[in-house]
C-alpha positions as CSV (number, residue, x, y, z in Angstrom):
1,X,199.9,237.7,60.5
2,X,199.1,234.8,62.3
3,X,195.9,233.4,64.1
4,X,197.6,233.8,67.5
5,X,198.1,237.5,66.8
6,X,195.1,238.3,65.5
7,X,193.4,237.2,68.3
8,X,194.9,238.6,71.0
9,X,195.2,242.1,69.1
10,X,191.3,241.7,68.7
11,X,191.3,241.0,72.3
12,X,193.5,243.8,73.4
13,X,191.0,246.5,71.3
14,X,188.2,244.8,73.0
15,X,189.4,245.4,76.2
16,X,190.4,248.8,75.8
17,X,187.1,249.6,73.9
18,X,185.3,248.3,76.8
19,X,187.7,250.2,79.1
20,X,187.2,253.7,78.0
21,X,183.3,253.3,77.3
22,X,182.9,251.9,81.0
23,X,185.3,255.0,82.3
24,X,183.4,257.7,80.4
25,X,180.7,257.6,83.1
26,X,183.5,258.8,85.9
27,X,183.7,262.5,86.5
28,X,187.6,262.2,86.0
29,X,186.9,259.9,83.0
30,X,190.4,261.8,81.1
31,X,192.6,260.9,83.9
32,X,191.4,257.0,83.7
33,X,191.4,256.6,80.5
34,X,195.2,258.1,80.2
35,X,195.8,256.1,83.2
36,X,193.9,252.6,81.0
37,X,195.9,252.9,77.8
38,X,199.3,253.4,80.2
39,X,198.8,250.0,81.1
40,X,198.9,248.9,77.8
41,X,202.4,247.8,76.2
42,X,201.8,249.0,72.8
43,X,202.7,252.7,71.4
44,X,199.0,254.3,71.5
45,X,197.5,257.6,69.8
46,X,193.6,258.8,70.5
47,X,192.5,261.1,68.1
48,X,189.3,263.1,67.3
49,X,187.5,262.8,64.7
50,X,189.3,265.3,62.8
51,X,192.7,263.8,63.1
52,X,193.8,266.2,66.4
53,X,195.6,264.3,69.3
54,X,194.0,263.3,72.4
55,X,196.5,261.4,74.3
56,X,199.5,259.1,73.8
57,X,200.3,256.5,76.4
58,X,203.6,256.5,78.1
59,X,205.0,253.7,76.2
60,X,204.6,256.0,73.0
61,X,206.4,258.4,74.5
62,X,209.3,256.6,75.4
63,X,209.4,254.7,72.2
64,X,209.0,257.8,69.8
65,X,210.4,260.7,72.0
66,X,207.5,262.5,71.8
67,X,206.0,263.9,75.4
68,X,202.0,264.1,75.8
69,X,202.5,268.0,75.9
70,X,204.3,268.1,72.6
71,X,201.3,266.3,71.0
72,X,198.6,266.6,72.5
73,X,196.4,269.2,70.4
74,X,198.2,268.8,67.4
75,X,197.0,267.0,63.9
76,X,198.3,263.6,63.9
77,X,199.5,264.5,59.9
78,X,202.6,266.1,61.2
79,X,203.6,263.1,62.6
80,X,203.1,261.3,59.4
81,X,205.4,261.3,56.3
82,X,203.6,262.9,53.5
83,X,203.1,260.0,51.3
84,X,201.1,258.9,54.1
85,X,198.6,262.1,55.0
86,X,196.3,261.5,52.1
87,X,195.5,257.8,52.4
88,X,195.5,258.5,56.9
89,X,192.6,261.2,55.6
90,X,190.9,258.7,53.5
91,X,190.9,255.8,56.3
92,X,189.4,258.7,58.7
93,X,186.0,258.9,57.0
94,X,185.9,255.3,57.5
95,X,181.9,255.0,59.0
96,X,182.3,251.5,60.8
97,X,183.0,250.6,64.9
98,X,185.9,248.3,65.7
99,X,189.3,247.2,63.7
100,X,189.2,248.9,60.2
101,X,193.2,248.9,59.5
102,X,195.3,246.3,60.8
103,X,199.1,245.5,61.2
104,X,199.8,247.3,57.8
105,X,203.2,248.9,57.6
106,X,203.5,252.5,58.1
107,X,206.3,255.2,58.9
108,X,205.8,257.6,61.6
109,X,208.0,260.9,62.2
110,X,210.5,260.5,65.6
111,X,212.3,263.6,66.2
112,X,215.7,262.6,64.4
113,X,214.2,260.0,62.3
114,X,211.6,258.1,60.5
115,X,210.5,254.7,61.7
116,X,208.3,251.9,60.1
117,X,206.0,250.3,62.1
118,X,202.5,248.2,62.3
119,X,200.0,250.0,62.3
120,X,196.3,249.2,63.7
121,X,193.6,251.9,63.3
122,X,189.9,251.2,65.6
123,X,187.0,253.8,65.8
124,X,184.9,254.1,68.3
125,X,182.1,256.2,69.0
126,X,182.0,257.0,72.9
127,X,178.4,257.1,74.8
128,X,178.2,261.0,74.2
129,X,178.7,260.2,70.6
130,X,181.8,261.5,70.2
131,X,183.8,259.7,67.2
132,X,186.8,258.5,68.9
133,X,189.9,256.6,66.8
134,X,192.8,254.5,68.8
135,X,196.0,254.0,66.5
136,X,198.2,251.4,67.7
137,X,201.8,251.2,66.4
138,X,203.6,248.6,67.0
């Protein structure tokens, strides 16, 4: 990965860290956050803490097939080959803010097929303390 790519991912997390802290003080703070990472052009998962989907952007769903109602409540490990699920539970107990996996190359689980990808993982804990972690695949 170059320096140019590093930098603006970093800057991309950034912004979108300081996004959905700043929105989580709005009443309707789902609805702009949804409406925040729809901006972005990258394929993007929020998760909970224990692996259970949040959202996906739109640009997720039209690059994997998946629509928000077919994931949303459901572990992110179905989505994931199995030779995958036991390292993705290892990376979640990961204790650090920010970046903590970056552009490594994983394969996620279309409906018809299986596609590798980049993968960046960031946790964040939101102002009511709720753990928080954006996967970016790319």
């Amino acid at each position: 990965m170059n320096m140019s790519t590093k930098t603006t991912l970093d800057t991309m997390i950034f912004a979108l860290d300081e996004a959905i802290k700043s929105v989580s003080a709005f009443e309707d703070s789902k609805k702009r956050s949804d409406y925040i990472l729809d901006m972005v052009d990258e394929s993007i998962i929020t998760t909970d803490e224990q692996g259970i989907i949040l959202s996906i952007n739109s640009f997720f769903e039209n690059r994997f097939g998946y629509t928000h109602k077919e994931m949303v409540g459901k572990s992110i490990l179905l989505f994931l080959p199995k030779r995958y699920q036991e390292e993705y539970k290892r990376l979640m107990t990961y204790k650090f803010e920010g970046i903590f996996f970056n552009n490594e190359v994983y394969h996620l689980i279309t409906k018809d097929k299986e596609i590798e990808c980049n993968l960046s993982i960031c946790r964040m804990t939101r102002n009511d303390n709720q753990i928080r972690y954006i996967l970016i695949f790319k």
